[in-house]
Steps between C-alpha positions, in 0.01 A plus 500: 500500500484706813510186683838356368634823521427565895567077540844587330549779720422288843779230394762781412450615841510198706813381298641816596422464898583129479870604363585786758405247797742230322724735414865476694532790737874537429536802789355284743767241417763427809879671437781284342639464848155344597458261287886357392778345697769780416818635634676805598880565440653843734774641442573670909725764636541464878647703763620275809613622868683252752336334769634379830837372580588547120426845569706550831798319424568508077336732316224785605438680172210465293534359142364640172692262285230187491281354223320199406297339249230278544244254357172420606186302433183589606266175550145489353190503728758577831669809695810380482764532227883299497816638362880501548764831515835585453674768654803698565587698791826696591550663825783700628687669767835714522679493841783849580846377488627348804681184652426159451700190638502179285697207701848649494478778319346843505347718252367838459277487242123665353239252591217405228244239606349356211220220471294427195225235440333312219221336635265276312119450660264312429120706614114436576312800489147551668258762314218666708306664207371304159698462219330795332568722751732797350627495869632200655666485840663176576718343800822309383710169644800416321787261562816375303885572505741797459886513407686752723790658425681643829785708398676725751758733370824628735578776265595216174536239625176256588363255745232317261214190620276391223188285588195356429246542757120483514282786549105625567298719442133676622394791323162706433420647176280610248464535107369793313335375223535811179210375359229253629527240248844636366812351505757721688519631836708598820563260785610681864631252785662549851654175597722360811796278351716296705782279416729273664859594534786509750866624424664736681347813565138382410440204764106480478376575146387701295177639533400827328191664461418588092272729330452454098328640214419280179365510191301219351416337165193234487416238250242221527366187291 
């Protein structure tokens, strides 16, 4: 009896080692963001300053008017994630009254130099930590088009030029994950944008150098 009670007690044991070594270690498992293709949409707020000629010859004020939203996939088993954005930026600048000639005619008017852009890019982004990483700093290239709205105000009346032009991008960056294998987060970028325009006062561009905050959402199949 002794002996297929102590017997009895030798299986119960090994059974028992046997399951914790086949056991799934579920903490060791990699982070959603490991081991899916997901994506990330940001909602951004951007501050902008001119840039060259734009600068010295249109407008020299910064802008706190700008926003975009964006869409992005991050690619299983590589660093580098696609997406497109769409923004909005607005910048503006109010001249004293003084004298302005147009062909025949001269007016004294208050100057307001307007220009506003909705540009549409299309982005690669490079990573330089893993996916799991609740910090991930990442360099950006981005290319696509922008509609510009050039409005310059003599008091109320307006000189207006409306284009489509293309436009570019380089930025740095780098996302903030809340949790490590959460779903939200904060994305912070500095980014050179350039665009090609020429009217009037603005005969070389528009470059302008942008810094943004975003916040994130992530989902993943």
């Amino acid at each position: 009896m002794k002996k297929i009670i102590l017997a009895a007690f030798l299986i119960s044991a090994l059974s028992s080692v046997h399951a914790q070594e086949t056991a799934p270690r579920l903490y060791t498992l990699p982070s959603p963001f490991e081991r899916y293709t997901h994506y990330l949409a940001t909602v951004r707020y951007t501050g902008a300053i001119p840039l060259g000629s734009f600068s010295d010859s249109y407008i020299d004020k910064a802008s706190f008017k700008n926003y975009s939203i964006s869409l992005e996939w991050v690619l299983r088993n590589s660093p580098l994630s696609v997406g497109g954005e769409l923004g909005s930026s607005y910048f503006q600048k109010r001249i004293p009254r003084a004298i302005y000639e147009s062909g025949d005619e001269t007016v004294s008017a208050v100057q307001t130099r307007t220009l506003t852009q909705y540009p549409l890019q299309f982005f690669v982004n490079y990573h330089f930590l893993p996916k799991s990483s609740s910090i991930q700093p990442y360099v950006q290239l981005s290319g696509g088009i922008s509609f510009l709205d050039y409005t310059l105000y003599y008091g109320s009346l307006a000189q207006q030029k409306q284009k489509t032009a293309p436009t570019y991008g380089v930025g740095v960056g780098s996302k903030f994950m809340f949790k490590k294998d959460g779903s939200f987060g904060a994305d912070v970028r500095v980014k050179y944008q350039g665009t090609s325009f020429k009217y009037d006062y603005v005969d070389k561009g528009v470059p302008t150098l942008n810094a943004s905050v975003g916040f994130f959402t992530a989902g993943g199949n």
